[in-house]
ZAMARGU-4260 file (C-alpha; in steps of 0.2 Angstrom, whole numbers, plus 5000, padded with zeros to 4 digits):
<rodrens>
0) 5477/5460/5538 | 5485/5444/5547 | 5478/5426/5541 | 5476/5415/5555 | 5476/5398/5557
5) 5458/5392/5567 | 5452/5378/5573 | 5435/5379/5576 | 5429/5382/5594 | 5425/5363/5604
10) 5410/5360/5611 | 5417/5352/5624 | 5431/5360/5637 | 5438/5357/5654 | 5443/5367/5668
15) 5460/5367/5674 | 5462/5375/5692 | 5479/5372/5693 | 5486/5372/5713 | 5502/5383/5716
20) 5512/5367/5718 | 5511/5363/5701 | 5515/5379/5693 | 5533/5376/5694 | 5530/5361/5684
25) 5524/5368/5668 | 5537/5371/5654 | 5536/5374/5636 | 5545/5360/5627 | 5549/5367/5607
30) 5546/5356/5593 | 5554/5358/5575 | 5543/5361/5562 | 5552/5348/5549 | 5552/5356/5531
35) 5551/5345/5514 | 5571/5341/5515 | 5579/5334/5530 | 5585/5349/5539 | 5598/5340/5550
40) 5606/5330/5536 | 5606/5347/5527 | 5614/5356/5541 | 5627/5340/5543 | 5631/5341/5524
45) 5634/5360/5520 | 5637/5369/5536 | 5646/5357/5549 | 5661/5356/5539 | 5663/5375/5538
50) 5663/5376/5557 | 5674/5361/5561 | 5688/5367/5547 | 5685/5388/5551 | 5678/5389/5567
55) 5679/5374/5582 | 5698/5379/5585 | 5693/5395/5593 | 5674/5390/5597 | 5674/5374/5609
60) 5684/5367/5625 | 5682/5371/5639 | 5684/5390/5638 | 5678/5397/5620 | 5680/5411/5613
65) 5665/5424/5615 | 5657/5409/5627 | 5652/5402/5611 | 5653/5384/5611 | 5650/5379/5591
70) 5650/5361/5596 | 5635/5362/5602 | 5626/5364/5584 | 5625/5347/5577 | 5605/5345/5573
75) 5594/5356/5566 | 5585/5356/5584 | 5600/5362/5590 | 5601/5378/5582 | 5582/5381/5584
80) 5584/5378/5604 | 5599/5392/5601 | 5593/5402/5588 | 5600/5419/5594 | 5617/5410/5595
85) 5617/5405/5579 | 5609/5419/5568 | 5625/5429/5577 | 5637/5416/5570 | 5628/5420/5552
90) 5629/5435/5553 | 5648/5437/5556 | 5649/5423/5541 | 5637/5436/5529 | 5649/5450/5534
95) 5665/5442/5533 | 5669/5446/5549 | 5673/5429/5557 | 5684/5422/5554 | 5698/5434/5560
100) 5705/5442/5544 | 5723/5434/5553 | 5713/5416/5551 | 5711/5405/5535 | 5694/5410/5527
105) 5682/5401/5520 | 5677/5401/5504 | 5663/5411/5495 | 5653/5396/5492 | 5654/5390/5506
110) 5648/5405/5516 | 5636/5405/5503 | 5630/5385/5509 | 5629/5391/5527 | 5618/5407/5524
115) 5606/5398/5512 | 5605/5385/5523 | 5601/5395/5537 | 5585/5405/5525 | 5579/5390/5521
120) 5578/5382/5539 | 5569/5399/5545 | 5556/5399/5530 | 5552/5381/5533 | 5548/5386/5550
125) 5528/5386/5555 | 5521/5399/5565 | 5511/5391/5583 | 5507/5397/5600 | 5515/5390/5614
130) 5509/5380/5625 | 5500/5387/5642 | 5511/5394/5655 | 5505/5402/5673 | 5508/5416/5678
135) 5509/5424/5693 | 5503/5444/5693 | 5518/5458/5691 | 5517/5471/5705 | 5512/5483/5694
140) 5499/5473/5688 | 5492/5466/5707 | 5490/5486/5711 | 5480/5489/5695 | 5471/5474/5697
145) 5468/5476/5718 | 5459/5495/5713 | 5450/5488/5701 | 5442/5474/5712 | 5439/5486/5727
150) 5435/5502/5717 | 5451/5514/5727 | 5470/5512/5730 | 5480/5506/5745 | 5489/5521/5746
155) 5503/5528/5759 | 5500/5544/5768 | 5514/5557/5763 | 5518/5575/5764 | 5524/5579/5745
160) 5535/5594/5741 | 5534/5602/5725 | 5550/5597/5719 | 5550/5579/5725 | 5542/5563/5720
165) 5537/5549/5730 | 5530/5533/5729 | 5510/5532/5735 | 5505/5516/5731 | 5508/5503/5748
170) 5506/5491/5736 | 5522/5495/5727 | 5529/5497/5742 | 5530/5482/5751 | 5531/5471/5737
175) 5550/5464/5730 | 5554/5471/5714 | 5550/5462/5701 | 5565/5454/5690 | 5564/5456/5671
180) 5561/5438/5663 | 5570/5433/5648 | 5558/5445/5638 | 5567/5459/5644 | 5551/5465/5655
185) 5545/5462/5671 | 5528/5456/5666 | 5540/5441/5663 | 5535/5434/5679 | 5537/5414/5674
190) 5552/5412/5684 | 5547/5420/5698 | 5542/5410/5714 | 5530/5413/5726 | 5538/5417/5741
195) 5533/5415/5761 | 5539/5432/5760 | 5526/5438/5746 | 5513/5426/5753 | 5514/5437/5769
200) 5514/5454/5759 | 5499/5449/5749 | 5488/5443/5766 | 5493/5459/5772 | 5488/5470/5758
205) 5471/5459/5757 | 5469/5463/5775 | 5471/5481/5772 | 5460/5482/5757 | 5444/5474/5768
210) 5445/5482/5780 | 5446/5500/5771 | 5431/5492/5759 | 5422/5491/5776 | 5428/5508/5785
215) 5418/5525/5784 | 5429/5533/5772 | 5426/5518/5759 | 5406/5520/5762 | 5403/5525/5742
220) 5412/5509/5736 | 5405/5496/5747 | 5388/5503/5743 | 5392/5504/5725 | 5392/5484/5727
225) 5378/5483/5738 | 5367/5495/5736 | 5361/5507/5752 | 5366/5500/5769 | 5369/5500/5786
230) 5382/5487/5794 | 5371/5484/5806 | 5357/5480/5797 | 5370/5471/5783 | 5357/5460/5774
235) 5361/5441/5767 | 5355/5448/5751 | 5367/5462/5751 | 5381/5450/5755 | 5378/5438/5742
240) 5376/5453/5729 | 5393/5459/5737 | 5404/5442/5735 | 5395/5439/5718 | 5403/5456/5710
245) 5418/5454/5719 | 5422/5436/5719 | 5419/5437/5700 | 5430/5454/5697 | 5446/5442/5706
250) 5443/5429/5693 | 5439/5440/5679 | 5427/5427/5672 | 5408/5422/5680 | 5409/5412/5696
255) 5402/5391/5694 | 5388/5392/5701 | 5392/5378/5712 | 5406/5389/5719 | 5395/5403/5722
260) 5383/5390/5731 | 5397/5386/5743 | 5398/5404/5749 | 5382/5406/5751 | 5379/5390/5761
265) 5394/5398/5773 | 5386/5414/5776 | 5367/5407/5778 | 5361/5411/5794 | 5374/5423/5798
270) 5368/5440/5803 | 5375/5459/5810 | 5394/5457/5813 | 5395/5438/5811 | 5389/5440/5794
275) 5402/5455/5789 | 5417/5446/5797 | 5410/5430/5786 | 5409/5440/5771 | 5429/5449/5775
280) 5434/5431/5776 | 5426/5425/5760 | 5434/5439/5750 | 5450/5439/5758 | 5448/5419/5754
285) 5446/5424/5735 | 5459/5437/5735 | 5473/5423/5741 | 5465/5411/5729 | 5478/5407/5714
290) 5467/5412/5700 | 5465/5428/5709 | 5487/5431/5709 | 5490/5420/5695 | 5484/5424/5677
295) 5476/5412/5666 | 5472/5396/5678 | 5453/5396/5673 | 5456/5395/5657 | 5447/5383/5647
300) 5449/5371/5634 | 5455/5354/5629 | 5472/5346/5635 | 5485/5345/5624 | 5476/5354/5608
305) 5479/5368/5597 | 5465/5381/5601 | 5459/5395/5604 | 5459/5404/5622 | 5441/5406/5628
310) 5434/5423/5626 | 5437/5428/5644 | 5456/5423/5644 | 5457/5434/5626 | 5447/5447/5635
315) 5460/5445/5651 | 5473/5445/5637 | 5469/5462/5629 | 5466/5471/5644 | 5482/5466/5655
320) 5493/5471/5639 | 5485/5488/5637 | 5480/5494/5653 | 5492/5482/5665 | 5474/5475/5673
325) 5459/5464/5675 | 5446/5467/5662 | 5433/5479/5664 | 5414/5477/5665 | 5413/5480/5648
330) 5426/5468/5640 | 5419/5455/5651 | 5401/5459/5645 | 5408/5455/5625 | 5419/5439/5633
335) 5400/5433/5640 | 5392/5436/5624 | 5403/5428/5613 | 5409/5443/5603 | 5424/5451/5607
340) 5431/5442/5596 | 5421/5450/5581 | 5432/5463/5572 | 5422/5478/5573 | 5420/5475/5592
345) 5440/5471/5594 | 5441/5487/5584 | 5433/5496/5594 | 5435/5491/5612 | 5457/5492/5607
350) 5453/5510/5603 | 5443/5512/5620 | 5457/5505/5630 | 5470/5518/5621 | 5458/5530/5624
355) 5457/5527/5643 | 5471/5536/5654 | 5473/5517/5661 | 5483/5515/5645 | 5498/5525/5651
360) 5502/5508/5659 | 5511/5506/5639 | 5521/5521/5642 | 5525/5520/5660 | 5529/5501/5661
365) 5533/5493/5641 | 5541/5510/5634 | 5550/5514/5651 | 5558/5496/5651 | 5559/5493/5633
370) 5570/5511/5633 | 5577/5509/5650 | 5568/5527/5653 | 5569/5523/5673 | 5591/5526/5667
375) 5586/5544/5667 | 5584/5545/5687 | 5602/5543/5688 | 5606/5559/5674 | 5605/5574/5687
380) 5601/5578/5710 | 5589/5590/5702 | 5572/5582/5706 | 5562/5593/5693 | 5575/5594/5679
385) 5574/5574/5679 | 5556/5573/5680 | 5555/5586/5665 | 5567/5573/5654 | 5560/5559/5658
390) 5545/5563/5656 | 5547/5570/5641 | 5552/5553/5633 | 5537/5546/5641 | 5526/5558/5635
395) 5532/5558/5616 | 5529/5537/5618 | 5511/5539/5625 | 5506/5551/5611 | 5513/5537/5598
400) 5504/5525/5606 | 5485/5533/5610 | 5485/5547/5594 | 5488/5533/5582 | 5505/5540/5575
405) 5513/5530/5561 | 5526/5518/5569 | 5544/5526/5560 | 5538/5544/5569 | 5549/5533/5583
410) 5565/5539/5574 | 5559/5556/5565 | 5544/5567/5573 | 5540/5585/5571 | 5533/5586/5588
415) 5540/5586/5605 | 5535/5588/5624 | 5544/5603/5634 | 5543/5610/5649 | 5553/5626/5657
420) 5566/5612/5663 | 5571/5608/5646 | 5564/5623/5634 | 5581/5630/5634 | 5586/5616/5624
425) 5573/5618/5610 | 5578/5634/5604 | 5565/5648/5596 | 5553/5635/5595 | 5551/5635/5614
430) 5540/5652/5613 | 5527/5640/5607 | 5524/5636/5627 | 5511/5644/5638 | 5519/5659/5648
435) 5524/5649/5665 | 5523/5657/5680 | 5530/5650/5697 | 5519/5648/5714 | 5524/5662/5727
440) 5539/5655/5739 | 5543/5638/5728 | 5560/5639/5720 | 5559/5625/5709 | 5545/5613/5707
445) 5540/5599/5693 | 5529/5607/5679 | 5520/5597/5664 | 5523/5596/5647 | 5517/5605/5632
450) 5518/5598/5616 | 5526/5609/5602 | 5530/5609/5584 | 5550/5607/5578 | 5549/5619/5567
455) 5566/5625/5570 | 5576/5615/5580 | 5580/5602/5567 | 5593/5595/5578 | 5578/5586/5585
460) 5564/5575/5582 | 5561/5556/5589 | 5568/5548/5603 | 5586/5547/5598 | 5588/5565/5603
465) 5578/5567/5617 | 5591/5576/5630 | 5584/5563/5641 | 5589/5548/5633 | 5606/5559/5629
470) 5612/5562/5645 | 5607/5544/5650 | 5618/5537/5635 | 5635/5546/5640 | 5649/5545/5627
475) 5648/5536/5609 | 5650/5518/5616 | 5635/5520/5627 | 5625/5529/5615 | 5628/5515/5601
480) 5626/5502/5612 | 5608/5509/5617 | 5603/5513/5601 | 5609/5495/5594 | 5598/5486/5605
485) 5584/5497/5609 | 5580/5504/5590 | 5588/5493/5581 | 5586/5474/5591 | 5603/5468/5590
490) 5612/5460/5607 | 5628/5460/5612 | 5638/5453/5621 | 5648/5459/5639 | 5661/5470/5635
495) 5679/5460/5639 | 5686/5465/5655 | 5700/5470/5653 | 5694/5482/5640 | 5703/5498/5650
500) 5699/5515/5646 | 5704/5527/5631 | 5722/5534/5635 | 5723/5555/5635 | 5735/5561/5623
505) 5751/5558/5628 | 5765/5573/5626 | 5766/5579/5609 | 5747/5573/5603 | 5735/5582/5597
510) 5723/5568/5594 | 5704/5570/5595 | 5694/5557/5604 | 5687/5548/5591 | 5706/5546/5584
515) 5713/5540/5602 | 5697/5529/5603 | 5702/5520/5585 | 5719/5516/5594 | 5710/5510/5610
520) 5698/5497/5599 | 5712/5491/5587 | 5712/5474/5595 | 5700/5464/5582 | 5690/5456/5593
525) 5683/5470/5602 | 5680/5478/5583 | 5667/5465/5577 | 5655/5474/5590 | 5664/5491/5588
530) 5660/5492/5570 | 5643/5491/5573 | 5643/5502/5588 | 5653/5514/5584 | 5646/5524/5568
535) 5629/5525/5578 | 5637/5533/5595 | 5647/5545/5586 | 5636/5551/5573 | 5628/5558/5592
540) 5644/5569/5596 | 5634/5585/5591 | 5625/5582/5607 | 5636/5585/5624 | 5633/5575/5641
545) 5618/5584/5646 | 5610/5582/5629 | 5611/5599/5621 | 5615/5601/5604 | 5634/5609/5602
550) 5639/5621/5589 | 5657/5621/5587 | 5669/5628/5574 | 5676/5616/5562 | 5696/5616/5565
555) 5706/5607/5577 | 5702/5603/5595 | 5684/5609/5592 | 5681/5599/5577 | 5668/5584/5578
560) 5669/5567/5564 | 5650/5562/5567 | 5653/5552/5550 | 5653/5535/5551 | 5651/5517/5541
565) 5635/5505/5546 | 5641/5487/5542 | 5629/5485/5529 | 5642/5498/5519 | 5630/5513/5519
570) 5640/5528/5525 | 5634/5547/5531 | 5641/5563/5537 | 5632/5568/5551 | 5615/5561/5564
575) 5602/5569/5552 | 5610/5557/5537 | 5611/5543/5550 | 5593/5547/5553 | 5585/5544/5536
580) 5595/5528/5535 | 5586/5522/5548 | 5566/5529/5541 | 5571/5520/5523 | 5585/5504/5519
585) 5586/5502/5537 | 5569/5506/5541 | 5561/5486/5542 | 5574/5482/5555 | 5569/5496/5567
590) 5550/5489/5563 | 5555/5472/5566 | 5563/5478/5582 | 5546/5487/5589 | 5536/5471/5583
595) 5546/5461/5593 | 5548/5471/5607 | 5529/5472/5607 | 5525/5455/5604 | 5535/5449/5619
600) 5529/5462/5631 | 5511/5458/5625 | 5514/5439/5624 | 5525/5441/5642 | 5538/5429/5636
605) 5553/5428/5628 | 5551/5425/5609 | 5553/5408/5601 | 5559/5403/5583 | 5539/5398/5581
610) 5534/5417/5586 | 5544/5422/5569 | 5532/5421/5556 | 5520/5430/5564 | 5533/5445/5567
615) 5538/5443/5551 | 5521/5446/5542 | 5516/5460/5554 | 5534/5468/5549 | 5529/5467/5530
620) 5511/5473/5530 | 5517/5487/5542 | 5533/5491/5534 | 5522/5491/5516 | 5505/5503/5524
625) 5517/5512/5536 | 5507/5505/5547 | 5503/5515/5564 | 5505/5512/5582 | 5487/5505/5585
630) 5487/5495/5567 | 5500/5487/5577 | 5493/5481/5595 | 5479/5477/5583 | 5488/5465/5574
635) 5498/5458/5589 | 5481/5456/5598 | 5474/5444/5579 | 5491/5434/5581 | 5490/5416/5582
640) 5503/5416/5598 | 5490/5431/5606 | 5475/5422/5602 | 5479/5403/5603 | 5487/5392/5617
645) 5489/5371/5618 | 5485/5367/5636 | 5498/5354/5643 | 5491/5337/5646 | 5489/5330/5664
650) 5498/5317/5671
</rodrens>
């Protein structure tokens, strides 16, 4: 499905064991792909003298307008390193909504210069990977990956109510949060330094897993790695069969065998509890190591090249984008082999990992940050009331991702996830549900899902109207906003702040909301993002605070105008109109949204303009085969930036 660019494997490659020191120094440095005419003379010729006779009086100096400073763009480099900027300032010229109507225009042809200009600089663009960057483990990714080395979870011991929630995981708990990176997620962890403080919460945690790995209640996972034992008759066999296993779990690839021999020299001769307290130290040792908490520094390759990862890096790759940890016996069996690679294998082992619980990492990490599910905590004091909503979005996205579900069922499913928390919302179909019947003495308490068909709540169906993401997104502003970045990819920026709040009707009125609201927005600037916010929050206003679907008559105070205009001209009456705009003419936008979305949370980094053609082709074949979920992570995973890096040279 996705031609890619290869470059033959090298017979010869190097290792690069990067120290922690010199992780700050590694940065991607973008190069233009140059195209048959000279793009910067181009750019100086028809497009300069648009901005400096329409556009620099309001768009330079020291404070611009919109912080958008157009001097900046004078080289075709320029708008490649601010590509975001500038396809916003083509955007308004394509829609005629910049310069202010108030302003001097600019001609057609003119417009017309800039905007072919523009196409013609992103076609001449060349897909490539970026060039190798470390990167330290998330949290959510060191507590997978800390389980998986010792076989069990550090975990807290607490006294749970039925209608609480609370956090097991000591890992969790005592590391900082992490910060989303400029990807948007928190697997973004390049900018993210390694702290004395984090230092001291990892010796801790390694401390803690040792000694647990070495404790009576542990017994089963120790002697899973070493076969039957008694620690005081704990054998130099045993212990080098133990650090082999373990040592090579940390780095998920095989161990040199010159490193291995190092160990073993260190624990020769050493016997009863000399020999274990060697063997704790040689594990903590590895555990602290930077290719243990960083990901990618054994990769292998040649400096400076374009090439692909080695087979343990692509295995490390797959496995930390679908399950959030290190890859498991069997991906590194296929990395050893040589053949993970092969597409039958890839096939295969992407559809083991979706069938594995351990991919409801996707759902609980990439959708709930993607769709800002986490927002949901804040919707209502009732523990199990939030639970049921929030993990009813969470459910609907893990059934997308692991049963294979063609990508628009996003925006339009027949199928939904209820509980009694949120049933009452979901009409007659609700008697689809299992009878539920409450514990003796528990008033309220948090209750699974059950999947249901929408047969007759049509109201519903997809995310947009989950009550969840409803009562999240309060208001039309909110609810366009949401549904502009998270479904249909577009930023905006901060609000002015002096925007104020929409006035009540003042004596006299009888103005609905939406008609004090077109008073409130009336100054043109705030409209350039209203008009596209607008329409899409409104078209929601069937749908109160909590998320439940209103039924109202049609006359004066009760009356809702869920009609609206989209910029692209295409007008509806109501959400369900709204909706099958967005499943056909708007429908390779929300793909192109999810590709991208995808891409960065699987790549963890922030796009680049030489990531493009790669989206781009994913977004047509899938837009074309209505491609699935899975026919997705399957093309992300065969993408030239998934599969290929250049390694920086060293100084």
């Amino acid at each position: 499905m996705y031609e890619r660019h290869r470059l033959g494997r090298l017979e010869s490659s190097v290792h690069h064991p990067f120290l922690i020191a010199n992780l700050v120094c590694l940065f991607w440095a973008p190069t233009v792909m140059i195209c048959a005419a000279d793009p910067t003379s181009e750019f100086q010729r028809e497009v300069q003298p648009l901005l400096a006779n329409y556009c620099l009086e309001c768009h330079s100096g020291d404070e611009p307008n919109g912080d958008l400073d157009l001097t900046k763009f004078t080289t075709s480099e320029d708008v490649t390193l601010e590509i975001e900027s500038w396809e916003a300032v083509i955007e308004q010229l394509q829609l005629g909504s910049m310069p202010p109507a108030d302003e001097r225009q600019p001609s057609k042809l003119e417009r017309q210069l800039a905007v072919q200009w523009h196409q013609d600089f992103i076609s001449s663009i060349e897909v490539r990977p970026a060039q190798f960057q470390p990167r330290r483990l998330s949290v959510a990714e060191y507590r997978n990956t800390l389980q998986s080395v010792f076989g069990f979870a550090l975990e807290v011991a607490i006294i749970e109510a039925e209608q609480t929630v609370a956090e097991r995981s000591l890992v969790v708990k005592l590391l900082p949060t992490d910060p989303p990176g400029k990807s948007g997620f928190k697997n973004d962890t390049h900018a993210n330094p390694l702290t004395t403080v984090v230092w001291d919460q990892y010796n801790y945690l390694v401390d803690a897993a040792v000694e647990q790995l070495f404790s009576s209640s542990h017994r089963a996972e120790l002697e899973a790695l070493t076969g039957p034992l008694r620690l005081d008759q704990f054998s130099s066999d045993q212990a080098n069969k133990l650090l082999l296993e373990l040592v090579s779990r940390a780095w998920r690839r095989p161990v040199p065998s010159e490193h291995m021999t190092k160990i073993q020299s260190r624990i020769q001769g050493q016997q009863g509890k000399a020999l274990v307290d060697v063997v704790k130290l040689e594990i903590k040792t590895a555990l602290m190591s930077p290719q243990f908490i960083y990901r990618g520094l054994l990769l292998s390759g040649t400096p400076g090249e374009w090439q692909e990862v080695d087979d343990f890096e692509f295995a490390e790759r797959l496995s930390y984008f679908v399950w959030g940890d290190m890859p498991d016996k069997q991906l590194r069996s296929l990395a050893a082999a040589g053949i993970l690679s092969e597409p039958a294998n890839l096939t295969a082992e992407l559809e083991r990992l979706l069938a594995s619980p351990k991919s409801r990492y996707l759902t609980e990490v990439f959708a709930t940050e993607w769709l800002s599910l986490s927002e949901i905590e804040h919707v209502t004091d009732d523990v199990p009331k939030m639970v049921a909503l929030q993990t009813q979005s969470a459910d609907f996205m893990n059934y997308l991702f692991t049963e294979n579900r063609p990508l628009i069922e996003f925006i339009d499913s027949d199928v939904a996830f209820i509980n009694p928390h949120t049933s009452r919302m979901y009409g007659r179909d609700a008697r689809q549900m299992s009878k539920y019947s409450k514990k003796k003495g528990i008033e309220r308490e948090i209750v699974p899902n059950q999947k249901i068909s929408l047969l007759e709540t049509t109201e519903r169906g997809g995310i947009l109207t989950m009550p969840g993401i409803l009562a999240m997104n309060k208001g039309p502003i909110l609810r366009g906003t949401w549904m502009l970045e998270c479904i249909l990819g577009e930023e905006l920026p901060d609000p002015p702040a002096n925007v104020g709040q929409v006035p009540p009707n003042r004596g006299g009125e009888n103005l609905s909301f939406r008609q004090r609201f077109e008073q409130h927005r009336s100054n043109p600037t705030c409209g350039i993002c209203h008009d596209k916010i607008d329409p899409l929050g409104f078209a929601l206003q069937s749908f109160d605070n909590q998320g439940q679907f209103v039924k109202r008559a049609n006359s004066s105070d009760d009356a809702i105008d869920t009609s609206g205009q989209l910029p692209s001209g295409e007008t509806f009456n109501n959400f369900e109109e709204l909706k099958v705009i967005l499943t056909t003419s708007q429908r390779e936008a929300v793909i192109r949204n999810i590709v991208e979305r995808t891409m960065a949370f699987a790549l963890c980094r922030q796009l680049t303009i030489f990531d493009r053609p790669a989206v781009e082709e994913i977004t047509n074949e899938l837009k074309q085969s209505n491609g699935t979920w899975q026919d997705l992570f399957l093309a992300v995973i065969n993408s030239i930036p998934f599969r290929e890096t250049i390694l920086p040279e060293m100084n």
